[in-house]
N, C-alpha and C positions, 0 to 999 in steps of 0.2 A: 284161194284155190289156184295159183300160181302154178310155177316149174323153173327149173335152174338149169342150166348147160353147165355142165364142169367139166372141162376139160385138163386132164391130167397128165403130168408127165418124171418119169422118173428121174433123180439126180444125174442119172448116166444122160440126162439130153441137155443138159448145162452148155457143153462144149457149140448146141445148136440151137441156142437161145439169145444170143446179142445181150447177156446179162451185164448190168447196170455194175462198174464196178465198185469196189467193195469201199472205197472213202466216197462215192457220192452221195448226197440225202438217202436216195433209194433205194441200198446196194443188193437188196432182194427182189427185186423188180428188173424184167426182161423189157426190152425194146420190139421183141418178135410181135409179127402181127398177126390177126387172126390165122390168115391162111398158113402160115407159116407153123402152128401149133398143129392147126388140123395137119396138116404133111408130115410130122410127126406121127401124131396117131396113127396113119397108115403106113408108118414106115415099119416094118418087124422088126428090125434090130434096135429099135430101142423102146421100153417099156413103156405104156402110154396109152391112153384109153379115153373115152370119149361117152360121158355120161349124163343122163337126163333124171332129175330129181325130182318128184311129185311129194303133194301131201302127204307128210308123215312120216315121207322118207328121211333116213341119218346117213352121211358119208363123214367118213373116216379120212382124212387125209393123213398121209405120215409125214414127220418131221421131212424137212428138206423136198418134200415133190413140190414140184411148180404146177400149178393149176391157174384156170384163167376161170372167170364164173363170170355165166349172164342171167339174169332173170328176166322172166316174163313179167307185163303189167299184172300191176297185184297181189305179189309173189309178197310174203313177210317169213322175215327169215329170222333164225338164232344160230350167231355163232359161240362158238364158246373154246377157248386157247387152255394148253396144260402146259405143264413142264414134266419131261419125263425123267428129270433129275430131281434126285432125291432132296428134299428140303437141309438145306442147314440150319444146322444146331449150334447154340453155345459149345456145348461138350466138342465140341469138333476139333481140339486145341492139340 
């Protein structure tokens, strides 16, 4: 009976993320720190939002937003990844 903080933020906040660049281990992972995400969410010009998930609840993240998640003690979570490309096929020739 947990909760998660998800804080979200769209592709457009890339440029104000200190992202991880793109040959290191990481290269999807930002350096920004917490406060830093939050100032974001309050910033209006750029998309970003600041959400708290209870039991039962489902979020939807889209391809490419950055989000940072914290759980509360207790908290059991399921994640689960898609691809939103089409499967290949033999025929594909």
């Amino acid at each position: 009976a947990g909760s998660k903080r998800v804080l979200l933020a769209s592709p457009l906040a890339t440029p104000h993320l200190s992202a991880n660049a793109l040959f290191e281990e990481a290269p999807h992972h930002s350096l920004a720190t917490p406060e830093a995400l939050a100032a974001l969410v309050a910033d209006p010009s750029v998309p970003a939002y600041d959400v708290t998930l209870g039991p039962g609840d489902v979020l939807f993240i889209p391809n490419g937003w950055w989000h940072r998640v914290t759980s509360t003690r207790g908290t059991v979570a399921v994640n689960c990844w898609f691809s939103s490309q089409p499967p290949l096929s033999d025929d594909a020739a």
